[in-house]
N, C-alpha and C positions, 0 to 999 in steps of 0.2 A: 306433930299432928295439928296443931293452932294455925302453923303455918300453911299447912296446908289447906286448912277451911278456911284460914281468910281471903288465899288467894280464890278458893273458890267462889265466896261471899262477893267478892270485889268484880269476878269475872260476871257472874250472875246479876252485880245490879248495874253491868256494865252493857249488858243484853238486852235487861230492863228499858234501859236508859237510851238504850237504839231503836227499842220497838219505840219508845215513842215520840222521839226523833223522827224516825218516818213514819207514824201516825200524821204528827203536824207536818211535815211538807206533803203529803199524801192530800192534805184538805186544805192543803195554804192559801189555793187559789178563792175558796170557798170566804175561807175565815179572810183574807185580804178585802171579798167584796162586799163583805156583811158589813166590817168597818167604814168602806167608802160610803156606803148605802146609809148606814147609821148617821154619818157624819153630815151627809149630804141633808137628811131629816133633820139634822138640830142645824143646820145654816137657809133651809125655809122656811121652818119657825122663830127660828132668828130674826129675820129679816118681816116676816110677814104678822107673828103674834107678838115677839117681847119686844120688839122695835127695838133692836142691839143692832146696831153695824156693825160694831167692831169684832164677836163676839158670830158675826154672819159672813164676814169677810173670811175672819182666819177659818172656822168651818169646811167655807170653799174651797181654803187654798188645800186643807189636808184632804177632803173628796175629790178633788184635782187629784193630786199626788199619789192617792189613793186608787185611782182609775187607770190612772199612767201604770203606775206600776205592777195592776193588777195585766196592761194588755202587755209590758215587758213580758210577765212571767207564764202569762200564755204563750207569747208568742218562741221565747224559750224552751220550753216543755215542749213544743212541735218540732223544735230544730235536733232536740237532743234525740227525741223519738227516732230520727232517722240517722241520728250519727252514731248511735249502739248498736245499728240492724236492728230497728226494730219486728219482732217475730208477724207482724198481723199480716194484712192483706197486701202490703206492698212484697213480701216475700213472693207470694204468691203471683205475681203478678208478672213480677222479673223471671220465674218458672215459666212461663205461659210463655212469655214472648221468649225466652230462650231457647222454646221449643218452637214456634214460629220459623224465628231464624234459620235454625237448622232443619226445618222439612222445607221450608223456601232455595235454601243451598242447594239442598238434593234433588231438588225437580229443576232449577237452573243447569 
């Protein structure tokens, strides 16, 4: 009986552990630009209030970094949209003209 409730246990915070796995990539995009944004604030106070370069430099390079790879992972997330079939409006669209096609056939 032990064995059995730990495999339950284990399955259960294993479930857990996936909601919130895709909780965070669910808002990646969000939580990726908060940091650039963040960062990008403390490298013009940097530069403009504490008079740090060094400290305004490296800032930059991670709100760089940070921008980049926020437009990768847009730009990703569009690509995948279409390579699952995604359900939305593009379904619907390929319906419409499919049905184009074939009432254009029948009157040619």
């Amino acid at each position: 009986m032990s064995l059995l409730s730990s495999d339950v246990t284990r399955i259960n915070a294993l479930i857990h552990l996936l909601s919130f796995v895709m909780t965070i990539g669910k808002y990646l995009p969000l939580i990726v630009a908060v940091f650039a944004l963040v960062n990008l604030t403390v490298a013009i106070m940097s530069f403009l209030v504490w008079n740090s370069i060094a400290s305004g430099v490296i800032n930059s390079v991670l709100s760089l970094g940070g921008l980049v790879f926020l437009g990768q992972l847009i730009r990703r997330r569009n690509v995948h949209r279409y390579d699952y079939r995604y359900g939305g409006r593009q379904s619907r669209r390929a319906f419409v003209e499919g049905n184009e096609n074939h009432s254009s056939g029948a009157a040619a």
